[in-house]
N, C-alpha and C positions, 0 to 999 in steps of 0.2 A: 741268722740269729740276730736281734736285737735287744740292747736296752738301756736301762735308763740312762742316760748322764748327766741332766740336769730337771731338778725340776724349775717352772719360771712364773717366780707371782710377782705382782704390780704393785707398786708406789709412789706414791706423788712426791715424797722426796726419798731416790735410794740411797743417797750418801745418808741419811738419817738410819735406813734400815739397812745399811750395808753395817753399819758400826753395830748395829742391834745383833742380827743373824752372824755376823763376823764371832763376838764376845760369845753371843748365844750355844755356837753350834763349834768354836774353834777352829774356825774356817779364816782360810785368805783367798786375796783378790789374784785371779789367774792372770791380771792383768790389771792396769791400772781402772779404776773405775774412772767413770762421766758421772753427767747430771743423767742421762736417759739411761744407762745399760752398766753391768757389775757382774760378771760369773765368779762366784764363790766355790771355792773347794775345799775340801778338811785338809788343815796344815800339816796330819799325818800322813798323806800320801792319798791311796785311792778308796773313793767312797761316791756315792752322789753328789752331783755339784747343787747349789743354787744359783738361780741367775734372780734378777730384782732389772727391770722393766719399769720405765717411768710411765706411768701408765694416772689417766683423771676418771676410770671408771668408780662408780663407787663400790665398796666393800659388801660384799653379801652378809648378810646377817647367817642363813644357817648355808655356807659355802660349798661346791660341790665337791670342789677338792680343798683338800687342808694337808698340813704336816701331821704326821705321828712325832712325838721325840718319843723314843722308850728309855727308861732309866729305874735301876730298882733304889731309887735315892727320890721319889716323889716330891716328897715335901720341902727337902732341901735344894730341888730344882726349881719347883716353883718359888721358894723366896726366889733365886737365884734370879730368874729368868722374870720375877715381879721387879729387884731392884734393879733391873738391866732397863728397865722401860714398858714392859708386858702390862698389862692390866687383865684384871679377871675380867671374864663374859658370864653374865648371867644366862644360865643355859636353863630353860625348862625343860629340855627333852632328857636330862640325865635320869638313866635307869638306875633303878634300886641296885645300890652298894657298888657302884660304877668303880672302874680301876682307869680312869682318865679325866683330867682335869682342863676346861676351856678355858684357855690364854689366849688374848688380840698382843698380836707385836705392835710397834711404835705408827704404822700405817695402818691396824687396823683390823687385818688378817688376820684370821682365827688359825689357831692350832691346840693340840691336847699335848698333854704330856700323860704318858701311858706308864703307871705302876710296874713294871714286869714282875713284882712280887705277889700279885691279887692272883694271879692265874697263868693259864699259859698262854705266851704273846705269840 
């Protein structure tokens, strides 16, 4: 059996998106971070990690992998995770009456934050 323990996306500065995804997700450093490498884990014990990869690839516009966040607090996440650093992405692909919302973190990275009140996640 197998699974996840970390997922690992790039940034050209992680100490920048270590303090982002740190605040964002209430995650610490399993160890101390570098300029190149950071495994993130939830300060509550066991959960998925993130790792942050210094990485000069550039950013995908529509990305193959992304985060989900789910939270039934939508809108009070997105300010949240807007005054943390996040910026909205203009997405044309959003379907009518969508229950997820396109945020780029501090590097760039798209991820959504998912309503869990619109339907079932």
């Amino acid at each position: 059996m197998v699974r996840i323990g970390t997922v690992v996306m790039g940034a050209s500065d992680v100490r920048r998106a270590a303090s982002f995804w740190k605040a964002a997700l209430e995650y610490v450093e399993r160890e101390p971070l570098t300029d190149d490498w950071v495994v993130l884990v939830p300060a509550e014990g066991h959960g998925v990690g993130l790792s942050l990869g210094r990485s000069e690839s550039p950013v995908q516009e529509v990305p193959r992998v992304h985060l989900d966040l789910y939270t039934d607090e939508q809108d009070a996440e997105v300010d949240r995770l807007l005054a943390l650093g996040a910026v909205r992405v203009v997405w044309e692909l959003y379907p009518p009456d969508p229950d997820f919302v396109v945020l780029a973190d501090t590097e760039g990275n798209r991820f959504c934050v998912i309503d869990t009140t619109h339907g079932q996640v």
